[in-house]
Residue, then its C-alpha position, 0 to 999 in steps of 0.5 A: x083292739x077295738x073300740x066296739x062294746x055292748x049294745x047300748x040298752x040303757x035303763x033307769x031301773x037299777x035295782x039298788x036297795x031301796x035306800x041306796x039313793x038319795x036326792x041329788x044321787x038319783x040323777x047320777x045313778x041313772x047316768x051310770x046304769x050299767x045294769x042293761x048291757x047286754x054284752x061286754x065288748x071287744x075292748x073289754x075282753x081283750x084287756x080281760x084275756x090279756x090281763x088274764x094270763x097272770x091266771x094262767x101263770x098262777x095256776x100252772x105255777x101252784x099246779x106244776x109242782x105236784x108232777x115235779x115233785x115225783x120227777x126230781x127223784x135225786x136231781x137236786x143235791x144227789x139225793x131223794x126229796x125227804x118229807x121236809x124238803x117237798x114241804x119247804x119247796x111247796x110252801x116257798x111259793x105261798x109264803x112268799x106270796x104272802x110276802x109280797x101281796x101287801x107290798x105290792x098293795x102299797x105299790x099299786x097305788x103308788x105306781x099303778x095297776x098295770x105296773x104291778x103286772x109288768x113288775x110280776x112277769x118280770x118276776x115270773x120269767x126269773x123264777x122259772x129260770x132260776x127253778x129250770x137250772x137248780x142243782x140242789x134243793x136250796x136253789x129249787x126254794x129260791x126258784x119258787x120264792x120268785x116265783x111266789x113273790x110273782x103270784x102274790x103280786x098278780x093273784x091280787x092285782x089282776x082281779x082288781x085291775x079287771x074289777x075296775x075295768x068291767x062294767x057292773x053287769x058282767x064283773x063277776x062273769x069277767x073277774x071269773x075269766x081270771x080264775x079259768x086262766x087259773x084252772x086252765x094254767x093247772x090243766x096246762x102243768x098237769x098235761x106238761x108234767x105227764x108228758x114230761x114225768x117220764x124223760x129225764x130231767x123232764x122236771x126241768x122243762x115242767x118248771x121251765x115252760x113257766x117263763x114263755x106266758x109271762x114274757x109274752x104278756x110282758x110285751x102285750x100289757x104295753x098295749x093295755x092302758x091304767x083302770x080309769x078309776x086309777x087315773x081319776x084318782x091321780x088326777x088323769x080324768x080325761x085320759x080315764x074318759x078315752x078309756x071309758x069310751x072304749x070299755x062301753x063304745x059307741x052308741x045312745x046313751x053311752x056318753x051319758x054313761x062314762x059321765x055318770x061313772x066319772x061323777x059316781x068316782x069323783x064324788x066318791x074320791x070328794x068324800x074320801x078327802x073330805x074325811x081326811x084329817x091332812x089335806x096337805x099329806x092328801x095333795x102331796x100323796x100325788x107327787x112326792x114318794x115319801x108322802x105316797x108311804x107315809x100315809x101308808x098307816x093313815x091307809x091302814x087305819x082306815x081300812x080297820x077303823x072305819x066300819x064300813x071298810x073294816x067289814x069289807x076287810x073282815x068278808x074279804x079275809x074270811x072267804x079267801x081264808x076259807x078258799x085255802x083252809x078248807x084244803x084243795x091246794x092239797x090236791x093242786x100240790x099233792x094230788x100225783x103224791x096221793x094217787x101214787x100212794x093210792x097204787x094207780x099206775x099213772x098218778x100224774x094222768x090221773x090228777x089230770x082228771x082233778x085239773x080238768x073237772x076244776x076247769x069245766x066247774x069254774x065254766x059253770x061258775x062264769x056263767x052263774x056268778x052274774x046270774x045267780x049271784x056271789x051269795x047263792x053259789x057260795x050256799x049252794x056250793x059249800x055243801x057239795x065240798x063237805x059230803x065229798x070230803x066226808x065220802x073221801x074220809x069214809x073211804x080212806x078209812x076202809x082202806x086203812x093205810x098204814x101210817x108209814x105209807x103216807x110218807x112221800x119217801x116210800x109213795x114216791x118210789x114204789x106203791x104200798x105194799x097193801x094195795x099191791x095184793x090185793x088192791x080194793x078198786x071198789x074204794x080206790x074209784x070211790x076216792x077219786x069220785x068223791x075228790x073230783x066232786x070237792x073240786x066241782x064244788x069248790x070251782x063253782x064256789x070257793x074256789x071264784x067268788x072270793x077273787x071278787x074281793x076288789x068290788x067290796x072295797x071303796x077306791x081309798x083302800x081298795x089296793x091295800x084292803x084287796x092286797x091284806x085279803x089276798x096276804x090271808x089267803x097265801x097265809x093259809x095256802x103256806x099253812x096247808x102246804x106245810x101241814x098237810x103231809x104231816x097231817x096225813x101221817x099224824x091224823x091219818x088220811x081219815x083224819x085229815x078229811x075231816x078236819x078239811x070238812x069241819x072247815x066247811x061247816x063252819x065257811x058256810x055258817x059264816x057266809x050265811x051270816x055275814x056275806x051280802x049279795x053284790x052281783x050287779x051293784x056299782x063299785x061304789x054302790x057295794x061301799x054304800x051298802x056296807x057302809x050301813x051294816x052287813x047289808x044282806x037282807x037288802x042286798x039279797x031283796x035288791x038283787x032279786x029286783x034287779x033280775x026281775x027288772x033285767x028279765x023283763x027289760x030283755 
């Protein structure tokens, strides 16, 4: 890779809320503007896109299930997929993603960012492996526990790993290149499974194809090096310096800058010993194993018990909560089930138009998320979701399906009788519509800015706090997996959408409330900030100063 990167347009205007600098911090902050960059570099794209590729996994893993599901017919234990057995092979995946996000919290800090990737590939291959050679429905849930225990892992470390890398001008932009690999990954598994739905035992090769991405990012991530704010953490500061001059390269002003980020870390690594009550525990957390996990609860209670992380803790749960509760995974797991049972000739072909408008949102969403900000999307987004979803209820109501044809076992063997004669086109291309307009929204908003999670925590509890925020999301990922086949029987398709809606309702309230704006702020600015309250008068005033600075400096 090489060493090139953005030009070296430096300011001394940051922008920062008014009170975000203080005496001896003035120096610094000017040092570690990044606020002027003009673009990321090489280096730092390539260890986005190469980091990125757990992305790709994600998506095609969570996306290839919904084609496998209406493929296997009686491949697994000689018989058909009851209700039961699609629920528990979908929501494996999530729970033990679920499972591991907190593990794997604890394990980044022990071992490393880039570790915990390697270790997810690993898991990855294995998973797929074990998915493609099932015989019975049993060894299909343990297939996709592996793989679920590699999401978890990598859903969570792969945006921090990426946060701690990017500078702060273009973190969401480069955070968001995660979430287009997903997209992407669902883009990629609904293409395969189309391709594959109509060969026999063509769901082996949908599942199997999984293991290829992952051994080829096992090889590449030896070639990637640990996120400088983990090395000055373990005491590597020089070695977390070559890496700085590469992510912001040559030039005027550019050494400047890798001092000024170093300082801006250690002050903050000072402070977080300094308010430690065991110095001793704190040193020998460097070298001894059993220190690193004893101190685990010391972690734990710091994330809840101090207010500035504990409301960092609270933001980044309450969005990633939202991203699942508010139901898309059900379209991701669900859609060819849907779409069968709505009588369109190619369901598979047809969730290909979800996976492709999710994808081309979340290109939208990487080219505003730095420009109009987290906050802004995410107000702007959240109601676009909840019209399309009350669109979709309106419709399914005139269709008025009869309960038993929700069921997967008759949507997967032959269309419902009352849309075969005659069918109601009118409404069937209103609910398609209506669902790809939820995904637009969704992209743009939910589904990118709560993978920002990492830039909320200080570096003391980021692992932990990113890993617990993660854990909520595949909680309530499990739980629409196991509720939303049910709920369609029980509430009735109508019925399903709007709680789905009532969701959003209350996101968007929450998220006005409580969300501050973080675009363009440092890592250790957004810890400052919420250090001193929710912060989102001041941050939304800081970050217009900022664009009107950036404006006028480019």
């Amino acid at each position: 890779m090489t060493d090139a990167a953005a030009e070296p347009l430096i300011s001394s205007n940051r922008g920062y809320p008014h009170d975000a600098r203080h005496g001896e911090d003035s120096a610094e902050d000017v040092e570690a503007d990044e606020s002027a960059l003009v673009s990321p570099g090489l280096f730092i794209w390539g260890l986005t896109i190469c980091a990125g590729v757990s992305g790709l996994l994600f998506g095609y893993d969570t996306g290839v299930i919904s084609s496998t599901l209406i493929s296997i017919d009686t491949s697994l234990s000689h018989r058909s997929l009851t209700t039961l057995d699609k629920s528990l092979i979908t929501s494996s995946t999530s729970f033990f993603a679920l499972l591991a996000s907190p593990l794997t919290g604890i394990l980044a800090d022990a071992l490393g960012r880039r570790s915990i990737i390697l270790i997810a590939d690993i898991l990855f291959v294995a998973g797929a492996l074990i998915q493609a050679f099932s015989t019975t429905v049993s060894g299909m849930i343990v297939g996709r526990s592996v793989v679920g225990a590699a999401v978890g892992s990598a859903s969570f470390v792969v945006p921090m790993y990426i946060s701690e890398l990017a500078p702060s001008a273009f973190r969401g932009r480069l955070v968001t290149v995660s979430s287009l690999f997903i997209t992407g990954g669902q883009v990629v598994a609904y293409t395969v499974g189309w391709i594959f739905s109509t060969r026999a035992h063509g769901w082996r090769w949908m599942v199997g194809l999984g293991a290829l991405p992952a051994a080829i990012q096992f090889c590449l991530l030896f070639a990637l090096p640990e996120t400088p704010r983990y090395l000055v953490k373990v005491g590597r500061k020089e070695h977390a310096r070559r890496v700085l001059r590469k992510v912001y390269g040559k030039g005027e002003g550019m050494e400047a800058l890798v001092n000024g980020v170093l300082r801006r870390v250690d002050k903050e690594i000072r402070e977080e010993e300094e308010a430690a009550d065991d110095r001793n525990v704190a040193q020998a957390a460097k070298t001894s194993w059993k220190a690193k996990f004893s101190r685990v609860n010391d972690k734990f209670l710091q994330l809840v018990n101090v207010g500035g992380n504990r409301r960092a803790l609270i933001i980044a749960c309450m969005l990633q909560g939202f991203q699942q509760l508010c139901g898309f995974n059900s379209l991701m797991y669900f859609s060819a089930t849907i779409f069968r049972l709505l009588g369109f000739s190619s369901p598979t072909l047809t969730s290909l138009s979800i996976a492709l408008t999710n994808l081309a949102f979340t290109l939208v969403a990487f080219h505003a998320i730095d420009r109009l900000g987290r906050r802004r999307i995410l107000l702007s987004s959240i109601p676009v979701m909840l019209l399309a979803l009350l669109l979709s209820a309106t419709a399914f109501h005139f269709l008025a399906l009869p309960p038993a044809a929700t069921a997967p076992e008759h949507a997967s063997t032959h269309p419902p009788q009352h849309l075969a004669a005659p069918p109601r086109p009118f409404w069937l291309v209103v609910i398609l519509l209506a669902l790809m307009l939820y995904v637009a929204g969704y992209a743009v908003g939910l589904g990118t800015v709560p993978w920002q999670q990492a830039e909320l925590f200080p570096l003391a509890v980021r692992s932990l706090g990113s890993a617990l925020a993660t854990a909520t999301n595949w909680a309530g990922n499990t739980l629409v997996g196991l509720t939303f086949l049910p709920m369609m029987d029980v509430l009735t398709p109508t019925g399903t959408f709007a709680v789905y809606a009532g969701v959003c309702v209350v996101a968007w309230g929450c998220v006005w409330r409580v969300y501050p704006e973080t675009a363009g702020l440092g890592l250790e600015d957004v810890a400052r900030l919420l250090a001193r309250g929710w912060g989102v008068g001041e941050s939304v005033e800081g970050f217009e100063a900022r664009r009107r600075r950036s404006g006028a400096l480019r």
